[in-house]
N, C-alpha and C positions, 0 to 999 in steps of 0.2 A: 504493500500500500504506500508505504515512504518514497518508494519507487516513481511507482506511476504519479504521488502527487509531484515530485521533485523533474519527472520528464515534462509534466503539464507547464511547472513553471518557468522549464527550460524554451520549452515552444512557445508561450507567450511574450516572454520576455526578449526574444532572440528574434531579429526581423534584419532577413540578409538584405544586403544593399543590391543587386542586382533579382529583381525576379523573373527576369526573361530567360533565366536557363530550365529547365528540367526539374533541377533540384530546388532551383531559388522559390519555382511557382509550388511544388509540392509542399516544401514548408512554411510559406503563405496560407496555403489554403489549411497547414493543419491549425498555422496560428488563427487564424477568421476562426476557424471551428471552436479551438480550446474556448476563444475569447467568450463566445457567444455561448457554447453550452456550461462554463462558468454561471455568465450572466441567466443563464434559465434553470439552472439550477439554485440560485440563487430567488427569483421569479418565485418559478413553479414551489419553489421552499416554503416560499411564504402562503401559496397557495391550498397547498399543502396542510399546515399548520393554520392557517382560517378554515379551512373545510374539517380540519380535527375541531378546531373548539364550536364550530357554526355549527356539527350536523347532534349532537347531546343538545347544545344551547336549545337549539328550533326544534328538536325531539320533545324534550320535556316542558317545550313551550305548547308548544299547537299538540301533539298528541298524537296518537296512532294515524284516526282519521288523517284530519288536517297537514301532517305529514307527509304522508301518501300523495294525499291532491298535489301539495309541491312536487312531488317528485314526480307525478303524472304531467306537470304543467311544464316540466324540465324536458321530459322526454316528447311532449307536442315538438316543443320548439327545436331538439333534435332532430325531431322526423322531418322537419321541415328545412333543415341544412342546406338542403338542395335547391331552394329557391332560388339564388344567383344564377341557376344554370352553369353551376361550374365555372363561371366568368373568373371569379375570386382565386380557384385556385388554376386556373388557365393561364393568366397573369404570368402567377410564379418561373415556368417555365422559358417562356417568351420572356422577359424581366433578367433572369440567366443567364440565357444565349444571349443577348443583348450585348450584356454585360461582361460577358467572359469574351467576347469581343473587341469590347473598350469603344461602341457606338450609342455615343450620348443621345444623338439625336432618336433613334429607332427605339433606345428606352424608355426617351419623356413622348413617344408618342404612343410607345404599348400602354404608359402608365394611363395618360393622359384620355386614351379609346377605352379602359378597362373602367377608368373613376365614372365616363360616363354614362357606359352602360349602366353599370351598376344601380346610378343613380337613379335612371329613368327605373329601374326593377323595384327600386324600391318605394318610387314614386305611387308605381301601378299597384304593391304589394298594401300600402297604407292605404289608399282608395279602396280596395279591395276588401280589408280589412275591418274597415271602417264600415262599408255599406254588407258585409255578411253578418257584422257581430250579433243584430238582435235576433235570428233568424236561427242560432245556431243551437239546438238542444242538448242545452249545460248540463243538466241531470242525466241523461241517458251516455252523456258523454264522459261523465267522470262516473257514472254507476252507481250514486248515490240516492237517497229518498230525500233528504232534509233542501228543501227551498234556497233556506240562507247558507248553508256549506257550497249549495251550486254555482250560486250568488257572488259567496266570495271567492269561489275559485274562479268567474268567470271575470271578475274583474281582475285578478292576480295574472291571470293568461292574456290582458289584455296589457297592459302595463308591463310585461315580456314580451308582449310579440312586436311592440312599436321601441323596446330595448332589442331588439334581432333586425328591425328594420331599418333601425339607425345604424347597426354597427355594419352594415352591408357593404354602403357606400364607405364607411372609413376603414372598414377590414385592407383596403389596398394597402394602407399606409403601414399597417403590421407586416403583411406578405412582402413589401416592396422592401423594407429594410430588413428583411430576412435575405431576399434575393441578393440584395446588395451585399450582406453580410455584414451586416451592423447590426445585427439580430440583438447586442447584448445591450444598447440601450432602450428598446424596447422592454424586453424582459424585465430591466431595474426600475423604469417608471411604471411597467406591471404589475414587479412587487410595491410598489407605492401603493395602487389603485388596490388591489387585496387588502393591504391596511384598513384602506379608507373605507370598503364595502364593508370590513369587517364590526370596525366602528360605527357605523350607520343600521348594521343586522343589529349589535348588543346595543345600542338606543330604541329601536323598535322594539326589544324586547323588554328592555326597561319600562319604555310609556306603554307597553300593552296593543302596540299597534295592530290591524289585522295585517291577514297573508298580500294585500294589496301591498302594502307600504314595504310588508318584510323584503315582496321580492325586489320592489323601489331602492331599498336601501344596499339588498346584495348585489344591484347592477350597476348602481350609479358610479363605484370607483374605476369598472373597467370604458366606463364613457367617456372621464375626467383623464384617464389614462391614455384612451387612442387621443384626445384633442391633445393632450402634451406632444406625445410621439408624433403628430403630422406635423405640428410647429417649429419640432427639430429638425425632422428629417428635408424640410422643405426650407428653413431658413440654412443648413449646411450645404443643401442639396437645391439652388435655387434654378437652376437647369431643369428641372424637375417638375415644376408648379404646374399642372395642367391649365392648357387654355384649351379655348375651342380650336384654332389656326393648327395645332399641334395635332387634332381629331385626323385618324386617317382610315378609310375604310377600310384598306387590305391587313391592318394590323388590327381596327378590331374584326374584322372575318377571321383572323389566323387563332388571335384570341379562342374566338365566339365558337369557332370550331374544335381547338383544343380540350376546351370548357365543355361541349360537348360529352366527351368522354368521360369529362370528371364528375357531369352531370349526374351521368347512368353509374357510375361508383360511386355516390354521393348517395343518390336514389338506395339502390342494394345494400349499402351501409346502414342508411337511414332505417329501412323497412325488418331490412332482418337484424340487425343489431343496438337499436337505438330505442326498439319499439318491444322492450322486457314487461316493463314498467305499465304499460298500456294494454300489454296481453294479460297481466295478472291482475287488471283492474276489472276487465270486461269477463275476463272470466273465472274471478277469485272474491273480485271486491276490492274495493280502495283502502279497505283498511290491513289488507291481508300485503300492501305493496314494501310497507318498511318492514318487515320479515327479511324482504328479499334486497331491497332498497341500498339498508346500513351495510351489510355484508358485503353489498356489492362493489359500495364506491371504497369500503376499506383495501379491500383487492385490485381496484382498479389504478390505485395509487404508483403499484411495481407498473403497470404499461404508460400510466401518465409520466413515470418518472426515465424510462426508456426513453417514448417520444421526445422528451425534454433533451433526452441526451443527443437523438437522432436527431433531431431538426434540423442543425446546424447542417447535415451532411447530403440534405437531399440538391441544394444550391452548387453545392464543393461537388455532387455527381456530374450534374447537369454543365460547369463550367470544364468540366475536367474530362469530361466526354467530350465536347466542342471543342476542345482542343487536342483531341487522341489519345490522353495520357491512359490507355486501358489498364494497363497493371498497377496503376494507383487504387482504379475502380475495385478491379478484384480482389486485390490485395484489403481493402479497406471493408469490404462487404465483410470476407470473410471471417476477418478479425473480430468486426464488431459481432457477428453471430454466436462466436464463442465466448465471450463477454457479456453478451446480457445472456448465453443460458446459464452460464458461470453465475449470474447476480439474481437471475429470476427464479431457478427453483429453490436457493436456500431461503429464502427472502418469503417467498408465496409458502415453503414448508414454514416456517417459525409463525405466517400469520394463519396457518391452518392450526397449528398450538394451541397460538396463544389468543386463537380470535373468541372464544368462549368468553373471558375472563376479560378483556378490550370491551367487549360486547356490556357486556354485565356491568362493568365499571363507568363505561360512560354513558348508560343509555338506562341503568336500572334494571329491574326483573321484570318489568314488564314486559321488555322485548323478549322471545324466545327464539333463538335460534338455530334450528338441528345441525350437529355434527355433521349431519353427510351434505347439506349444502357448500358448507365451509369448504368441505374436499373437493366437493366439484367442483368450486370458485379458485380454489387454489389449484386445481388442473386448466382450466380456465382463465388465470392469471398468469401461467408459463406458455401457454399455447399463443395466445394473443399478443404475450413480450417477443412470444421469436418471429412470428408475423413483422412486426413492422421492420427490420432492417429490410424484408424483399420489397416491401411497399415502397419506402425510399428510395431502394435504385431503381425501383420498374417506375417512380413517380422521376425521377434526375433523369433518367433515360428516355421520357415521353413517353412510355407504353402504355398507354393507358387503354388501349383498345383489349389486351388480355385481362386487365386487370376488371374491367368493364364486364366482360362476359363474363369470366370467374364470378366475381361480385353478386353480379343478375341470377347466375344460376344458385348459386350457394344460399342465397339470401331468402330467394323464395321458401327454400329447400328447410332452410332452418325456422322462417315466420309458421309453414306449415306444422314441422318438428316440434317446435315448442309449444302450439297451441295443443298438440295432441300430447304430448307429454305433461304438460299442467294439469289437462284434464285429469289427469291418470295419477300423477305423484306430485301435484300442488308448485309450490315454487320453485320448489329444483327443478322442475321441466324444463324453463325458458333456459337454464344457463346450460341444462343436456343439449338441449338443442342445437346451443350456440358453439360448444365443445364439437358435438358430432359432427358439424357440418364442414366444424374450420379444418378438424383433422382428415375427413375423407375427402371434401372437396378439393379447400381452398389453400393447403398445405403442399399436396402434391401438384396442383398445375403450376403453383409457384414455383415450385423447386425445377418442374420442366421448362418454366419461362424465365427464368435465371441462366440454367445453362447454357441453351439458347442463346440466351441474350449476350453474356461472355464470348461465347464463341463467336457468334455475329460480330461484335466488338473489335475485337482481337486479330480476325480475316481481315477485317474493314483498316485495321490501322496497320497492319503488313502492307496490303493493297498500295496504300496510296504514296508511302517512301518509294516503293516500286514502282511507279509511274514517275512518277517525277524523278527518277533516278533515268528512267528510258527514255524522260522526255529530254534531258540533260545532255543525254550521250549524244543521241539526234542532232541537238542543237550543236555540240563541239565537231 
């Protein structure tokens, strides 16, 4: 461990003065990477540690029921991800190659086609929003009998989906300095904004507020967060400011198209994995949801705290592909694979231990929750850690077209899954389901669209020194 922290510090602090060689650009991009997964570790730390003390706090505030409704109001807005059309994470790609080119102009106009879209989406989505809400049957929708519990879940769902609708159009401003690799002052004004939502939850709690304001006060820091971060990134970056003159139609088509793909991943994600929470409501009950709820996001902490690490590296793919360097690619993929299984199953073992007693401690005895769910959350929670390093390079590498199909098929496959397996063994279903499908599906065609994809790679950057080595000779 002394180790690796003492190499982390050697790569950040060490920044060669030539990066046009090989070597100069490989340890650029690991320093970009250290810098930035530092800072989101840092971030997601603090994230981390609000959602330990938020999820007992609002437990033992609102209750079984009214608990649930949040976390059903959490999972709408998940399922709904996909509204941008993929635009948002479209961007990231295009943003890249851009970039790993060193073409300022073709950047501020990917940025510039992407902040638009978005905007008109979000335009349509708020009108939309607006004239469906009286219309939309609150009780049948959260599964409940009581009037006033519909009541206030229906206002708490409304006061998040106009917090999802604003964050649409400024999500660029996150993605765009990820792309750029400034990822890590993001992150630190993100750990700010956790603070701030965190301090706005435990005053809600103090005056008594209802679930409207609770969820008001847990969004408000990540809104106060994206306005810092565009302020920065636009007064460093002032090449950058979107105007309309800079709007170009072939970059947002290239966008709108890429986005596409991310759509139908977005979609498949959303449906089969986002929507736990909404299957055990409709067909268990709202109050049967924090059973499964607590347990889950304890576990989900080991894949949140991967992502956090991966992040940094889906950018350093994508620049590092555009420029041929494939044995960086592989070398890097495989590395990290061995490393989060190394961190994810001791990690998901000790919270399969120790999750009884975690449980108990912070949530009281009210909550009951069975030993064999823990274990499938904690298979559940290594399965899904070793997923995302393929998601990153199939996402650095543009694949999104396998990833798409994967997704579509797997997702139906497990929304079905788990609806039949709830029926049958109660909460654990939804997370069998989710286990069954990632391991027969979506495990193995990734592992055959990696291969692939290396290989492809690898031909493709033999190839082209050998061209230009024929074209060379020609010419002398």
């Amino acid at each position: 461990m002394i180790q690796i922290f003492h190499r982390i510090l050697t790569i950040v602090r060490f920044r060669p003065h030539d990066i046009s060689t090989e070597h100069g650009r490989s340890h650029e991009r690991y320093r970009r990477m250290a810098l930035t997964s530092i800072a989101a570790f840092g971030s997601r730390g603090t994230s981390l540690l609000a959602s330990l003390i938020s999820i007992p706090l609002t437990y033992r505030y609102l209750g079984p029921e009214r608990y649930g409704l949040w976390m059903v109001l959490t999972s709408l807005i998940a399922v709904m991800a996909f509204a941008d059309l993929g635009i948002g994470n479209g961007v990231i790609n295009c943003v890249a190659e851009a970039h790993g080119k060193g073409d300022r102009i073709l950047t501020r106009e990917y940025v510039t086609s992407a902040f638009i879209l978005l905007l008109g989406i979000a335009g349509i989505l708020a009108t939309t929003g607006a004239m469906a809400y009286p219309f939309i049957p609150w009780m049948r929708l959260f599964n409940v009998k009581s009037a006033a519990v519909a009541s206030e879940g229906a206002t708490g769902f409304l006061v998040l989906y106009y917090w999802f609708v604003v964050n649409i159009p400024l999500g660029v401003v996150t993605r765009v300095k990820k792309r750029l690799q400034e990822g890590y002052w993001s992150n630190l004004i993100g750990a700010g904004g956790n603070f701030l939502s965190l301090f706005g939850l435990a005053l809600d709690v103090i005056f008594r507020g209802n679930l409207a304001w609770l969820v008001f006060a847990s969004t408000f820091g990540s809104i106060v967060a994206l306005t810092l971060n565009g302020w920065l990134l636009f007064r460093n970056h002032r090449w950058l400011i979107p105007t309309l003159h800079a709007f170009r139609k072939n970059s947002a088509r290239k966008i709108f198209k890429l986005g596409l793909m991310f759509f139908v991943l977005q979609c498949g994600v959303a449906i089969g994995y986002s929507s736990d929470n909404i299957v055990i409501t409709q067909v268990l009950g709202v109050s049967a949801v924090a059973v499964y709820a607590v347990p889950q996001k304890l576990f989900s902490f080991v894949s949140m705290l991967v992502a956090m690490g991966m992040g940094p590296i889906w950018p350093a793919y994508g620049e590092a592909i555009s420029r041929g360097d494939v044995a960086w690619v592989g070398r890097v993929f495989w590395r990290s694979l061995r490393v989060i299984f190394l961190l994810a199953v001791p990690t998901c073992t000790f919270l399969v231990l120790t999750g009884p007693w975690i449980i108990r401690t912070a949530m009281g005895k009210t909550l009951q929750v069975p030993i064999s769910l823990l274990i499938t959350l904690g298979i559940w929670g290594i399965v899904v850690a070793m997923s995302i390093p393929a998601s990153m390079l199939l996402n650095g590498a543009g694949a999104m077209k396998v990833q798409a199909i994967v997704t579509s098929v797997s997702s139906l496959a497990n929304l079905a899954l788990s609806i039949f397996l709830t029926r049958r063994l109660g909460v654990i279903g939804v997370c069998l389901g989710s286990t069954i499908t990632q391991l027969t599906i979506v495990t193995p065609a990734y592992f055959v669209a990696i291969r692939s994809l290396l290989k492809h790679l690898q031909e493709k950057s033999i190839e082209i020194p050998l061209n230009q080595a024929i074209w060379e000779n020609r010419e002398s």
